[in-house]
Backbone bond lengths (Angstrom), bond angles and torsions (degrees), N, CA, C in turn:
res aa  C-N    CA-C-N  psi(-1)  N-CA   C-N-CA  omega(-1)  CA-C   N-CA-C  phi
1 X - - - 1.445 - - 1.533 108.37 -
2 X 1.282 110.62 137.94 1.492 105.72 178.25 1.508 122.27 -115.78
3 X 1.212 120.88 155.10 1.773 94.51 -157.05 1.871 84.79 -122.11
4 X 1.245 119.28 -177.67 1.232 105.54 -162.06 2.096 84.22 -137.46
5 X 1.518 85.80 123.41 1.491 91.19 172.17 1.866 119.86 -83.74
6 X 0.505 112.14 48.28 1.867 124.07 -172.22 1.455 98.03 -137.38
7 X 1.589 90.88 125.82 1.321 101.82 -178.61 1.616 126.30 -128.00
8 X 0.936 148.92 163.44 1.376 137.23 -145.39 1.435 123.82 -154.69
9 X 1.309 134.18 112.39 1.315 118.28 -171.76 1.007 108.52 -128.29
10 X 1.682 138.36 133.11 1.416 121.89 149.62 1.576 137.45 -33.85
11 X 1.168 130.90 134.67 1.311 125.71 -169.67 1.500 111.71 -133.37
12 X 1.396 145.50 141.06 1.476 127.47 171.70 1.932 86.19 -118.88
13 X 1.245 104.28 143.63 1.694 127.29 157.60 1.722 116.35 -107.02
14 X 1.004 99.68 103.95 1.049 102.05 154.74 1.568 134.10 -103.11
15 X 1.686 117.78 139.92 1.552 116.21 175.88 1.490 92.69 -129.99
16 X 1.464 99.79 146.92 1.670 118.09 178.31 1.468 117.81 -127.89
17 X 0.809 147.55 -135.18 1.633 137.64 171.24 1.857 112.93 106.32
18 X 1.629 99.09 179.52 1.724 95.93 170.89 1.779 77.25 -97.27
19 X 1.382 61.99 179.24 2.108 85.50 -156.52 1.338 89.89 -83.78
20 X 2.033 100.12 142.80 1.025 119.07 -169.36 1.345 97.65 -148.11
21 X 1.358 128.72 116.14 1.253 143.87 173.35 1.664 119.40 -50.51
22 X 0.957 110.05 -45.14 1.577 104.89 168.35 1.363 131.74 -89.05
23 X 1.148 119.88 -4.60 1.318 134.98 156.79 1.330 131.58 -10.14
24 X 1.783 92.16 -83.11 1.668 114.36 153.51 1.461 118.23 -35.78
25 X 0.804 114.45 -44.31 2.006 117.14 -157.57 1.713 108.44 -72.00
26 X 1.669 82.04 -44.70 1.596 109.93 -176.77 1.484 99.22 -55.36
27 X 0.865 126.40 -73.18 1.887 144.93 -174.66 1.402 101.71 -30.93
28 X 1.502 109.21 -65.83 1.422 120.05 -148.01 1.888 91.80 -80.10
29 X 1.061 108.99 -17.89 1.399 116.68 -173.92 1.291 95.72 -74.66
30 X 1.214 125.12 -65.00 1.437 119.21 -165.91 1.437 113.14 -76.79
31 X 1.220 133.90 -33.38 0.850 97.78 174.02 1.654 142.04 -92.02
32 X 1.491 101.71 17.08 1.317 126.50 174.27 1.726 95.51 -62.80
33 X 1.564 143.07 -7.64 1.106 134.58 -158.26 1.434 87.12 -91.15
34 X 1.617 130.81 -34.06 1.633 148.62 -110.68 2.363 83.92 -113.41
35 X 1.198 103.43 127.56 1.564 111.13 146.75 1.304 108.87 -46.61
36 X 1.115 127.26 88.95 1.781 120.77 -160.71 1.368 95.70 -163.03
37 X 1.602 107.14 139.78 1.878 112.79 161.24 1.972 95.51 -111.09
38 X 1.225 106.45 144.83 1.525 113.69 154.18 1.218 105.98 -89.68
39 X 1.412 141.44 116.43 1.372 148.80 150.46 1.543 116.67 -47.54
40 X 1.568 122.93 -49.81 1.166 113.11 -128.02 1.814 88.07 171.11
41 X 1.727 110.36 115.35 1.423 100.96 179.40 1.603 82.54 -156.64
42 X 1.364 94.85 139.31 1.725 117.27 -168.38 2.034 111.88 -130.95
43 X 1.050 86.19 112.58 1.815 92.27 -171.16 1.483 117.58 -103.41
44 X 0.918 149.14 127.37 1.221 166.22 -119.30 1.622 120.88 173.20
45 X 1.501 109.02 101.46 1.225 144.61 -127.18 2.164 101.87 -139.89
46 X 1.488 101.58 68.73 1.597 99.33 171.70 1.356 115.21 -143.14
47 X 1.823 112.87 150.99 1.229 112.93 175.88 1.504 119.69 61.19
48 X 1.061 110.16 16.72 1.972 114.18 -167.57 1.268 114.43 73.20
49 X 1.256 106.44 23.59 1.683 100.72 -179.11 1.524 93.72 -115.33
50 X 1.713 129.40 -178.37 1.317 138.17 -156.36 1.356 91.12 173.11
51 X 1.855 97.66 126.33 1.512 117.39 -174.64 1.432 90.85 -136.88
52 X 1.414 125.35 106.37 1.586 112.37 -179.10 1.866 96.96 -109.54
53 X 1.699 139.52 177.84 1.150 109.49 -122.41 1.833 70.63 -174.18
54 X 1.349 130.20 94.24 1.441 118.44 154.58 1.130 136.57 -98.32
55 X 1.399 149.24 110.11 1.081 144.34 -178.13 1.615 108.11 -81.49
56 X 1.370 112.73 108.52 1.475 102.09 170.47 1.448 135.38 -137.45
57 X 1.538 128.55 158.01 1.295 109.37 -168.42 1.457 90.28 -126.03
58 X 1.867 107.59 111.24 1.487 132.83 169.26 1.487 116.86 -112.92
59 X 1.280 108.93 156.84 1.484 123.20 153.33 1.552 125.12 -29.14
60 X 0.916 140.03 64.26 1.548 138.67 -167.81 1.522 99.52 -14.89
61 X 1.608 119.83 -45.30 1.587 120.73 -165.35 1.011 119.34 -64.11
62 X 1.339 104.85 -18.36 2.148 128.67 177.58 1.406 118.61 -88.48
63 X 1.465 114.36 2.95 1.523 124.55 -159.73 1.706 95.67 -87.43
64 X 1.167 118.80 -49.51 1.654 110.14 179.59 1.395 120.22 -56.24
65 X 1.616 114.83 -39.80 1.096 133.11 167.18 1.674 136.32 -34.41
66 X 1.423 88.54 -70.98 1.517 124.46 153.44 1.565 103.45 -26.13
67 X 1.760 113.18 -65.23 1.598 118.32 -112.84 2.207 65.28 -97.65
68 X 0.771 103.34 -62.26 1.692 98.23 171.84 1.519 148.39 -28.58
69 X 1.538 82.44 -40.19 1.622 111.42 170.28 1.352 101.39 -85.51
70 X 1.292 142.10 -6.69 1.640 144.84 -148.39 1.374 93.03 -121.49
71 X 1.008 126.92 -48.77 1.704 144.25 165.40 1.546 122.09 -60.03
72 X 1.071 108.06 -42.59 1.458 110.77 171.07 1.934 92.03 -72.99
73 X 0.823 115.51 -72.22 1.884 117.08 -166.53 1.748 100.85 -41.27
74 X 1.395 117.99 -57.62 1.548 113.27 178.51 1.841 106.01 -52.04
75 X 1.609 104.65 -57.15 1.465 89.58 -173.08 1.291 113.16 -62.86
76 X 1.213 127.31 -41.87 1.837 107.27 168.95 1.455 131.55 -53.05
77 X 1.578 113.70 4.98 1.210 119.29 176.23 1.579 103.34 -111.20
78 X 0.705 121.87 -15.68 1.815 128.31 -166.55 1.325 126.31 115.55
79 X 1.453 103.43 -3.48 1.821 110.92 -154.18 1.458 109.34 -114.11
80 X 1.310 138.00 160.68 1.403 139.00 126.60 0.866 152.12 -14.69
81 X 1.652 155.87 160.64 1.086 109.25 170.72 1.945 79.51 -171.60
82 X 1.241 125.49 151.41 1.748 121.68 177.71 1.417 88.84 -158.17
83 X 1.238 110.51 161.78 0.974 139.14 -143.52 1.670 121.33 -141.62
84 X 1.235 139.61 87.57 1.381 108.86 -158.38 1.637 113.02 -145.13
85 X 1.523 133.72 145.34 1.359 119.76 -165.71 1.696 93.85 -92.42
86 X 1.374 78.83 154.68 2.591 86.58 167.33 1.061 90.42 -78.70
């Protein structure tokens, strides 16, 4: 029997901020570098504000990583940004 060392966790990202057009690009860019699936990403767009919304299933071991690199990209845009496993 073989057991499979890869491991997998749900994750949601969230970024909040006034709306910033490059934001998005930035995100989806980087983390296209990441062992990572996007499930499920929901954007929400009012009043000049911007709540974009990742559902993802990563490596738990990649989660600090991620949540750092996700933070640096929001704060260079103006915004927020957390990071968190299900």
């Amino acid at each position: 029997m073989s057991v499979s060392t890869k491991k997998t966790a749900k994750a949601i990202l969230l970024i909040s901020g006034a709306e910033n057009s490059h934001v998005e690009g930035a995100t989806t860019k980087a983390l296209s570098e990441y062992s990572l699936l996007i499930i499920d990403t929901q954007k929400i767009s009012m009043a000049g504000r911007l709540i974009l919304a990742f559902l993802l299933e990563i490596d738990p071991a990649h989660a600090d990583a991620i949540g750092r690199e996700m933070a640096s990209i929001s704060q260079e845009c103006g915004m927020d940004s957390a990071l968190e496993l299900l």
